[in-house]
Structures are given as C-alpha cells and as structure tokens.
C-alpha positions as CSV (number, residue, x, y, z in Angstrom):
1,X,29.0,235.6,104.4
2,X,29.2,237.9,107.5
3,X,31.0,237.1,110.3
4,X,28.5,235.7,112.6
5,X,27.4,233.5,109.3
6,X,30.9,232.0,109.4
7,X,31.0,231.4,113.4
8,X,27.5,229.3,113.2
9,X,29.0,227.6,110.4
10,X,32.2,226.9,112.0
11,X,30.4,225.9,115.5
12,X,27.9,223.6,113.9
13,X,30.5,221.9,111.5
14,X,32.7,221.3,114.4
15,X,29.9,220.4,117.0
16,X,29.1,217.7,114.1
17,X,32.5,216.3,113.6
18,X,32.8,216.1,117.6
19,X,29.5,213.9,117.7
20,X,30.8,211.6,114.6
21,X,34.2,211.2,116.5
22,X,32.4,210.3,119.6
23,X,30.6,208.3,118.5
24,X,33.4,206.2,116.9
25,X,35.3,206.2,119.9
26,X,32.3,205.1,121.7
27,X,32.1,201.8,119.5
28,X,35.5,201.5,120.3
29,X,35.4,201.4,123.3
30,X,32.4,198.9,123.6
31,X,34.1,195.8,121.1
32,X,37.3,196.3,123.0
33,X,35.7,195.5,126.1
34,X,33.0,192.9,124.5
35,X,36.0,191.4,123.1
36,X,37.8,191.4,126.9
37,X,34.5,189.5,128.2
38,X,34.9,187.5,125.8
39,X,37.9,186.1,126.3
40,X,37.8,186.6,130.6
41,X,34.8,184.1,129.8
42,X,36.5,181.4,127.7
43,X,39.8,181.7,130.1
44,X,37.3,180.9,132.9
45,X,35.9,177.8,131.1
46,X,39.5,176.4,130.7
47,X,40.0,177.0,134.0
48,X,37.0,174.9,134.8
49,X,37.6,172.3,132.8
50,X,41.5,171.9,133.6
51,X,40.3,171.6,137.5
C-alpha cells in the first residue's frame, strides 16, 4: 500500500467512526432531553392538580 493508499484509508475510516460517534451522541442527547420533557410535564400536572 503506498502512502497516499494509507492516508485515504486512514481519513475515510476515521471520517466513518466520527459519523457513528455522532450519531450516538446525537441520540443521546435527544432521550435525555425527551426524558427532561417528560418529567417537566408530569411535575406540571402535579402542580395542577395539588392547586
């Protein structure tokens, strides 16, 4: 493998490990703050009810 071989390879692997890491993240991210609605909403409700 040349040189230039091993730099696409090493660009392309890492661009594709940066996407799948994102994209974990990125689910993350979204069921932590579905899971903050969530409960904002139900601690609202209480609130409604107690009053």
């Amino acid at each position: 493998m040349t040189h230039f071989q091993e730099l696409q390879l090493a660009i392309c692997f890492g661009s594709a490990i940066g996407l799948y890491i994102s994209g974990i993240a990125t689910l993350i991210c979204f069921a932590v703050e579905g899971h903050r609605e969530k409960k904002r909403k139900e601690e609202a409700k209480q609130d409604a009810i107690e009053e």
